[in-house]
C-alpha positions as a printed Julia matrix, in Angstrom:
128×3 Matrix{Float64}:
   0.0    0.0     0.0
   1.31   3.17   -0.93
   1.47   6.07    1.18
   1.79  10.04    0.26
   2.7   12.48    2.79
   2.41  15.7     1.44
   4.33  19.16    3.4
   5.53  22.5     2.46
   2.28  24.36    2.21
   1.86  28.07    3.43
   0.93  31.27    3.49
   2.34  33.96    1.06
   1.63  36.9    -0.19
   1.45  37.26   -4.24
   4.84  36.6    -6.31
   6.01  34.75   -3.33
   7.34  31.19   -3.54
   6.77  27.88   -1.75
   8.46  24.22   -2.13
   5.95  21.4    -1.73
   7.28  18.15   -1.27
   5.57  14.41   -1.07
   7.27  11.52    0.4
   6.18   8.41   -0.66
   6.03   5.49    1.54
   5.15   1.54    1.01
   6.25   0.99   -2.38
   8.53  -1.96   -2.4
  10.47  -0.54   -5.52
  11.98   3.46   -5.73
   9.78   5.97   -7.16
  11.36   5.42  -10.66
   9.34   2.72  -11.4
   5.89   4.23  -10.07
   4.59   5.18  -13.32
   3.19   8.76  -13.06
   3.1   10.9   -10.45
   1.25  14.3    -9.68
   0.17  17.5    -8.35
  -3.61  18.45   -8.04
  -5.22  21.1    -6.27
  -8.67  21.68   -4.99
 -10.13  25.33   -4.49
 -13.37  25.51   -2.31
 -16.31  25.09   -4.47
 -13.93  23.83   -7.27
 -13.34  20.78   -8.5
  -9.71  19.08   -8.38
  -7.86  20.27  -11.1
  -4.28  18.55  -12.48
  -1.66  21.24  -12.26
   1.5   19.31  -12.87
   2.73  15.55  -13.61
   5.71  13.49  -14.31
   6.71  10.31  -15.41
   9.14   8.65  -13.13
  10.82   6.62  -15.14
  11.72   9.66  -17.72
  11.08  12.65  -16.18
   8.84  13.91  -18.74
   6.94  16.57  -17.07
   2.97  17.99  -18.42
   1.91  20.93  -17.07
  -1.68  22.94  -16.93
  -1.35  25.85  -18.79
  -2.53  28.09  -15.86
   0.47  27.43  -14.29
   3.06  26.76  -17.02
   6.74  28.86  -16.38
   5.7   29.37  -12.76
   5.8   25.7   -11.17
   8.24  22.89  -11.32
   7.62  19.43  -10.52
  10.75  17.2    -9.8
  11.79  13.98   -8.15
  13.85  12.7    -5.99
  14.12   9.02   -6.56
  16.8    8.25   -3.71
  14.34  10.02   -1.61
  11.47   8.65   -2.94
  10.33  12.18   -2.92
   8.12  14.36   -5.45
   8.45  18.18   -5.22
   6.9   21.2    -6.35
   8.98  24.17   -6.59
   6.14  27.16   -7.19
   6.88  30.97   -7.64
   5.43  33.94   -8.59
   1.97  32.65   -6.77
  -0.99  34.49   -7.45
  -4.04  34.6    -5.24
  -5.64  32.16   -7.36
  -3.28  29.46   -7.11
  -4.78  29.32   -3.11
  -6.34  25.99   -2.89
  -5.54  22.47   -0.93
  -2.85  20.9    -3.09
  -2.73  17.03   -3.11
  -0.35  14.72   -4.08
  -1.03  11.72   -6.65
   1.08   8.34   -7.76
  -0.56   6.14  -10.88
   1.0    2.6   -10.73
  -1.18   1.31  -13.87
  -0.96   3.08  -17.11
  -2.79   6.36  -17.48
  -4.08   7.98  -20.83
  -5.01  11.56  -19.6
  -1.95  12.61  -17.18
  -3.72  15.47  -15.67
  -7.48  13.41  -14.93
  -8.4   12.79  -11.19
  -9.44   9.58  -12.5
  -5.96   8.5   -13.83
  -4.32   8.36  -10.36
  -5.18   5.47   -7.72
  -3.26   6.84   -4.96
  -3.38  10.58   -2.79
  -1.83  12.24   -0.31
  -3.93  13.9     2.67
  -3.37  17.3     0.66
  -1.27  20.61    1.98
  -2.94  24.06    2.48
  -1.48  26.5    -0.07
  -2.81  30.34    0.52
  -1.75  33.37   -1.48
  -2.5   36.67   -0.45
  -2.88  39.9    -2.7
């Protein structure tokens, strides 16, 4: 069973910066051969919304356009650890941001549906 431990969430005010990071637990193999991992994020009222994947095994990255040339998903595979470096935030990026892993092979690497495993989510909040 795979565990995600998301931390790094915040409070900042706009153009600031935050790190996220996941930690990834109970996978007998390193995170290299998870598949595809994620960020998502949930505003209230909002549905979850993909904002940045990678595959672990190449390090191809896919992100949402909304946040394209601000945020930076990486990995850590010694560490078993995904990251999320994000900067110049704007108030709109505030929203619950959860982390994913997909272990089966997804079509769609920003669905909800593609992932089978989440973190408890970390509380990002940008202030104008």
């Amino acid at each position: 069973q795979v565990q995600l431990v998301e931390s790094g969430g915040g409070s900042v005010q706009a153009g600031g910066s935050l790190r996220l990071s996941c930690a990834a637990y109970g996978y007998t193999y390193s995170t290299y051969y998870m598949g595809n991992m994620g960020w998502f994020r949930q505003a209230p009222g909002k549905e979850r919304e993909g904002v940045a994947t990678i595959y672990t095994a190449g390090g191809y990255t896919y992100y949402a356009d909304s946040v394209k040339g601000r945020f930076t998903i990486s990995q850590d595979n010694a560490k078993n650890t995904l990251y999320l470096q994000m900067n110049s935030l704007k108030p709109e990026d505030t929203a619950m941001y959860y982390c994913a892993a997909a272990t089966t092979p997804i079509r769609d690497r920003l669905s909800v549906g593609s992932y089978n495993y989440w973190g408890q989510g970390t509380q990002v909040t940008v202030s104008s």
